[in-house]
C-alpha positions as a Markdown table, in Angstrom:
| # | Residue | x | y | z |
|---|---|---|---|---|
| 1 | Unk | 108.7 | 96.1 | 113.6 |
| 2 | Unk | 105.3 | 95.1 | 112.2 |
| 3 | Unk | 102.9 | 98.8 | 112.0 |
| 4 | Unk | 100.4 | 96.9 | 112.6 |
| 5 | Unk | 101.8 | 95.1 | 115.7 |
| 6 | Unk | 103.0 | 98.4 | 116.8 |
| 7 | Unk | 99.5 | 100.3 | 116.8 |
| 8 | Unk | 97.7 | 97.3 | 118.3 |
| 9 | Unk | 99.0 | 95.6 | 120.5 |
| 10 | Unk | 102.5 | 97.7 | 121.4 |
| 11 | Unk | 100.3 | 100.7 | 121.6 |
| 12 | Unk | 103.6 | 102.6 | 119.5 |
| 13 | Unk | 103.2 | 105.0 | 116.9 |
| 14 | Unk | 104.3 | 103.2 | 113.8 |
| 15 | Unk | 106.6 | 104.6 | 111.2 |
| 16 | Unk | 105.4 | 106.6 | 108.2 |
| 17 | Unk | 104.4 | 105.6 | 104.7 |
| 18 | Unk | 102.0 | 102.9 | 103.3 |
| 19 | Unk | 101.0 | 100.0 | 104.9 |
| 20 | Unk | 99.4 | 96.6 | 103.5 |
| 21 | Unk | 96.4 | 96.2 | 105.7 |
| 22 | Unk | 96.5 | 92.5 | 104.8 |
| 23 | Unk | 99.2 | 90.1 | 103.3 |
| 24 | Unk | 98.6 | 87.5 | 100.5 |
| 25 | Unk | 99.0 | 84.8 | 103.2 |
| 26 | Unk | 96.7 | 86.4 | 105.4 |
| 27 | Unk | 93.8 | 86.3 | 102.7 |
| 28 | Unk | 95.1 | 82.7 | 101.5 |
| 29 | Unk | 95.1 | 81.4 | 104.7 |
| 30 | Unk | 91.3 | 82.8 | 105.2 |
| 31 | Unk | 90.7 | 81.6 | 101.7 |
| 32 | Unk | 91.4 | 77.9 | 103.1 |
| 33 | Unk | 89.1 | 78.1 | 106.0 |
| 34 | Unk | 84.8 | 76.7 | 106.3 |
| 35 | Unk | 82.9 | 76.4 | 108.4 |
| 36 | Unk | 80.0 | 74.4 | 108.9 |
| 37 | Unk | 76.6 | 75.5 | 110.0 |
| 38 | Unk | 76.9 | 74.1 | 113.4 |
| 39 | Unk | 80.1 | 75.6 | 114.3 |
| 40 | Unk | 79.1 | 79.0 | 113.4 |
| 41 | Unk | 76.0 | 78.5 | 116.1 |
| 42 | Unk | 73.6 | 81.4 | 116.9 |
| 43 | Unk | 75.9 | 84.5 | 114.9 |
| 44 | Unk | 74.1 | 86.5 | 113.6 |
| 45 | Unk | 73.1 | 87.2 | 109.5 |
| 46 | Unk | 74.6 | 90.3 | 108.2 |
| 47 | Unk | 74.2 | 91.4 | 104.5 |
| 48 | Unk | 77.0 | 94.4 | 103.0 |
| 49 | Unk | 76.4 | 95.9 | 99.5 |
| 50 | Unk | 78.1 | 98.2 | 97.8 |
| 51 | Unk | 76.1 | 99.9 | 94.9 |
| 52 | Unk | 78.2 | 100.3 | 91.4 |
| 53 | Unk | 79.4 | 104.2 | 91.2 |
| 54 | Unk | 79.8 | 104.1 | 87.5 |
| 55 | Unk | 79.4 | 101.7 | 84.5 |
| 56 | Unk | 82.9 | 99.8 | 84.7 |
| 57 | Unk | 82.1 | 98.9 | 88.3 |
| 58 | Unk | 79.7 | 96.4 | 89.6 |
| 59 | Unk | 77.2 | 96.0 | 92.7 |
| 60 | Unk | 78.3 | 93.7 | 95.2 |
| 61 | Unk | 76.4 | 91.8 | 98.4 |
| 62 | Unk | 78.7 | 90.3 | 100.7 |
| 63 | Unk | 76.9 | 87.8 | 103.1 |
| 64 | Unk | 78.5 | 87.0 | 106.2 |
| 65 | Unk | 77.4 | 84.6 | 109.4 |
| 66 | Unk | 79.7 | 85.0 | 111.9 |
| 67 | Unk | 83.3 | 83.9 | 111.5 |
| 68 | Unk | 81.9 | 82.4 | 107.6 |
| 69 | Unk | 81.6 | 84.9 | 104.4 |
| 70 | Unk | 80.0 | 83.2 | 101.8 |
| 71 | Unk | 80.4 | 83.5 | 97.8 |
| 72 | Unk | 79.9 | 87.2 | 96.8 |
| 73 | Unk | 76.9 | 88.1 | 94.6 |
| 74 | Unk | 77.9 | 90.8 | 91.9 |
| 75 | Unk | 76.0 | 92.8 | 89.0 |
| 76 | Unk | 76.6 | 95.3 | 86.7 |
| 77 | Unk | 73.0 | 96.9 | 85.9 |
| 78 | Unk | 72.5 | 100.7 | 85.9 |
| 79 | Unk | 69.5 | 101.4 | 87.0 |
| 80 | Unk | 68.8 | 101.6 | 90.8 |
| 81 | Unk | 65.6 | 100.0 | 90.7 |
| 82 | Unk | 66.7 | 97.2 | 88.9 |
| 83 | Unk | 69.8 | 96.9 | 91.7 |
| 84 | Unk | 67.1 | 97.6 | 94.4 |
| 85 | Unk | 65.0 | 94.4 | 93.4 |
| 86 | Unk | 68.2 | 92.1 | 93.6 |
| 87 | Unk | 69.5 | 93.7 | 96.6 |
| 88 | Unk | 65.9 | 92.7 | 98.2 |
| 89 | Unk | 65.5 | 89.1 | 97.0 |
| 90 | Unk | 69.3 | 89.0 | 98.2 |
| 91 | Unk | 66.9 | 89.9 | 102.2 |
| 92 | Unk | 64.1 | 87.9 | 101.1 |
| 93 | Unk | 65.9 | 84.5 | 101.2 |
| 94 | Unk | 68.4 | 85.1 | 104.3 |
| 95 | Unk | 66.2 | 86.9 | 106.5 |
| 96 | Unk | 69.5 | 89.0 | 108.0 |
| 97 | Unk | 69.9 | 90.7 | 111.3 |
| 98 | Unk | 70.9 | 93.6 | 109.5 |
| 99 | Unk | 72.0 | 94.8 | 105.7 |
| 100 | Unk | 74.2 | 97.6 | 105.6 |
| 101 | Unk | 74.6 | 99.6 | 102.2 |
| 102 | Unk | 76.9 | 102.2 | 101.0 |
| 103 | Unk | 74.7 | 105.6 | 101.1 |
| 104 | Unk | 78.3 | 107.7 | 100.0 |
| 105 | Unk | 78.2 | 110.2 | 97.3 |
| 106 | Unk | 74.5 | 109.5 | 97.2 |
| 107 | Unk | 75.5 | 107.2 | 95.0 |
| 108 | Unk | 72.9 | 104.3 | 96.6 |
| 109 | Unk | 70.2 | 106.7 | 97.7 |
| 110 | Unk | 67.9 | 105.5 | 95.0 |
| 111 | Unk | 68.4 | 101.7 | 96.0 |
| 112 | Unk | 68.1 | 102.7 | 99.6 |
| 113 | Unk | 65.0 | 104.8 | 99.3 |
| 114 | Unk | 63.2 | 102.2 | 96.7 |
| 115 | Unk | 64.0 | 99.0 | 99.4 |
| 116 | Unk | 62.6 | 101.1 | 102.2 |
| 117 | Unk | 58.8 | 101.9 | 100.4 |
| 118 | Unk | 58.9 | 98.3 | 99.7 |
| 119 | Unk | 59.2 | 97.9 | 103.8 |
| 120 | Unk | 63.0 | 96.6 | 103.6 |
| 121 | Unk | 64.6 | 97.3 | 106.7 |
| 122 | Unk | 68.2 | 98.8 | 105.4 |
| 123 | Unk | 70.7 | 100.8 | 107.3 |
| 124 | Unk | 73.0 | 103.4 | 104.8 |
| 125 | Unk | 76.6 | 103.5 | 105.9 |
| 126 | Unk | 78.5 | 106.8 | 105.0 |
| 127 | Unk | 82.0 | 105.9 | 104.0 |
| 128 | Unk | 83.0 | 109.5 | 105.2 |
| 129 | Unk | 81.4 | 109.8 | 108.3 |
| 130 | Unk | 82.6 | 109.2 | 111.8 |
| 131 | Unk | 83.8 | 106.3 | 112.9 |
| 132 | Unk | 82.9 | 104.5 | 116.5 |
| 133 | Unk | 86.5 | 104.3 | 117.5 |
| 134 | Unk | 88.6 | 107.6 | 117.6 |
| 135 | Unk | 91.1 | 105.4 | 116.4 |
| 136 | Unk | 89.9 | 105.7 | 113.1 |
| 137 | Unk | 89.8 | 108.6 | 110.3 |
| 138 | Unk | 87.0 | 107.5 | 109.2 |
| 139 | Unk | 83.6 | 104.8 | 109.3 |
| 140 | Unk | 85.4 | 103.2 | 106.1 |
| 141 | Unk | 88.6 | 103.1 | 107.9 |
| 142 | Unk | 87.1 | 101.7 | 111.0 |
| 143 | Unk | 85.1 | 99.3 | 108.7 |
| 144 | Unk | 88.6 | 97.8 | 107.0 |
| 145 | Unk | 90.1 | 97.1 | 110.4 |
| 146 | Unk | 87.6 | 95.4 | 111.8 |
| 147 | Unk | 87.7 | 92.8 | 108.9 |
| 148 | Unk | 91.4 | 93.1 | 108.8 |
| 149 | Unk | 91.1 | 91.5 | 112.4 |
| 150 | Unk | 88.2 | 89.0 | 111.8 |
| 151 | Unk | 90.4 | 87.9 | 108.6 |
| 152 | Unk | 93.4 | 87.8 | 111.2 |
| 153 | Unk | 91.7 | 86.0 | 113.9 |
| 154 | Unk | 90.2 | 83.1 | 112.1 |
| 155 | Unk | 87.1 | 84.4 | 109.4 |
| 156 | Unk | 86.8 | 82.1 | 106.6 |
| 157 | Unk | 86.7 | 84.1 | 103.0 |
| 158 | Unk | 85.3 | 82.7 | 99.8 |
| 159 | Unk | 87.9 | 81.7 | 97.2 |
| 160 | Unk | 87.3 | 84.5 | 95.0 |
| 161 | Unk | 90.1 | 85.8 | 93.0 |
| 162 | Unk | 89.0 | 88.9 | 92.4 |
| 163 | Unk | 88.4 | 89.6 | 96.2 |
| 164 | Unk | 91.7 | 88.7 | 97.2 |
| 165 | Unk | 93.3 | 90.7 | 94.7 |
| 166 | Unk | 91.6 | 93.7 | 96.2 |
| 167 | Unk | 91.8 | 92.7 | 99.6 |
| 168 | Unk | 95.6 | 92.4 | 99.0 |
| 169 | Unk | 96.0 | 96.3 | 97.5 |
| 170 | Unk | 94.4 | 97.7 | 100.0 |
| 171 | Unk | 96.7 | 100.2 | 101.8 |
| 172 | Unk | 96.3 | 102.5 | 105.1 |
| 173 | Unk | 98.5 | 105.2 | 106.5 |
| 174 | Unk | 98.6 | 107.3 | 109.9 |
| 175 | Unk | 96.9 | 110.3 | 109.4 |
| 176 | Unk | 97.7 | 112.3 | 112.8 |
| 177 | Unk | 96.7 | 109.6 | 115.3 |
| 178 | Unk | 94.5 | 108.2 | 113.6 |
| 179 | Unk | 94.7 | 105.1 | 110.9 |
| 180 | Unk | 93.0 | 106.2 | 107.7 |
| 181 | Unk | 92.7 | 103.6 | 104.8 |
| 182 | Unk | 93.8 | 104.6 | 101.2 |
| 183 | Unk | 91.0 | 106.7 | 99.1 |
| 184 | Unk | 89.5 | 104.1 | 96.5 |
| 185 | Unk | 90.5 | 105.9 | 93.3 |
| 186 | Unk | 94.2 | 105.2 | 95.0 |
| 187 | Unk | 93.0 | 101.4 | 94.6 |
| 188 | Unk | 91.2 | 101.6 | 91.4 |
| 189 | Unk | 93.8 | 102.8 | 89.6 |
| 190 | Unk | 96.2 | 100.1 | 91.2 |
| 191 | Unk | 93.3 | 97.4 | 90.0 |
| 192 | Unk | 91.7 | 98.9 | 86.7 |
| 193 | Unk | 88.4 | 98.6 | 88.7 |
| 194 | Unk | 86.8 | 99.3 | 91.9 |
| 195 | Unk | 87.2 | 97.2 | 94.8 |
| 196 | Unk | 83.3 | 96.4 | 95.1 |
| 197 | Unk | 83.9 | 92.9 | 96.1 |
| 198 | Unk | 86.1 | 94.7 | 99.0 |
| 199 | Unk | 83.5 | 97.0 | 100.3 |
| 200 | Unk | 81.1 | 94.7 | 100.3 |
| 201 | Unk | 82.7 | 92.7 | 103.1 |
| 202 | Unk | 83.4 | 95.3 | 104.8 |
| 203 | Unk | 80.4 | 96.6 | 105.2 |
| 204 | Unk | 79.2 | 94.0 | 107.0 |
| 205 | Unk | 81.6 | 95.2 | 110.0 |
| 206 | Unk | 79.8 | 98.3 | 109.9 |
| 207 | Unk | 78.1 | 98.1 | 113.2 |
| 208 | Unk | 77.9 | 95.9 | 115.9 |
């Protein structure tokens, strides 16, 4: 009787209402896990940020190596530019196969555009837009499952309190056939905050 059980592996159309996409032992458990550098072999380096929206929330970089997220890096500074320059000493020092930030709203168009005259290879990710999978309202949707799963299937978190809070209040329904997490203002008004730390790590799931 598990919705997500149901939609995954049952292929059945789960009952209606809100979901949890994770459970506190879920994140706990992921919370627990490390890895060391030789078991996480040849993965590659994927960076996520999330740029702050307004002056209560805070820029976020998730790094993640395979099955391994390491400590998040957060920062509350209002100007783009300034946010731009940490965001690429963030690619300076791990070299990543790829770092995905949040282009929505146009809320990180200035720290997009400045890391790309500065020759930073970045790739925006629309929150909105279409997902891969027609499974999946969604890119942000899509984005939240595919951790969901990693976290699931053995991905080793940071112990961040803050993260697990969020990762924890994040909800999804069934909008016609399709899953379709919560809209954020849903979650920061459950939180008193954004869930940066959230989005972060999940942007690193946002391509293969």
């Amino acid at each position: 009787d598990n919705p997500w059980v149901m939609a995954t592996i049952l292929g059945l159309f789960p009952p209606g209402g809100f979901n949890a996409l994770l459970g506190l032992d879920d994140v706990e458990a992921a919370m627990a896990r490390s890895y060391k550098a030789d078991q996480l072999g040849d993965a590659p380096v994927i960076l996520g940020g999330d740029v702050a929206r307004q002056g209560d929330d805070s820029s976020a970089i998730c790094r993640r190596v395979g099955r391994q997220a390491f400590p998040l890096v957060t920062m509350r500074i209002p100007d783009t530019m300034l946010v731009a320059a940490r965001f690429g000493q963030e690619q300076r020092d791990y070299r990543p196969d790829a770092f995905f930030i949040d282009g929505t709203g146009g809320y990180g168009a200035g720290v997009i555009d400045k890391m790309r005259s500065t020759n930073h290879d970045v790739i925006e990710v629309q929150f909105a837009g279409k997902a891969l999978s027609h499974r999946y309202f969604n890119k942000r949707s899509e984005m939240y499952f595919e951790m969901a799963e990693w976290v699931k299937s053995g991905g080793a978190l940071p112990d961040d309190k803050e993260l697990k809070e969020e990762l924890c209040a994040m909800t999804y329904i069934f909008q016609g056939d399709k899953f379709r997490i919560v809209e954020k203002q849903l979650i920061k008004d459950k939180l008193g905050r954004s869930p940066d730390r959230a989005d972060a790590l999940a942007l690193t799931f946002a391509y293969p």
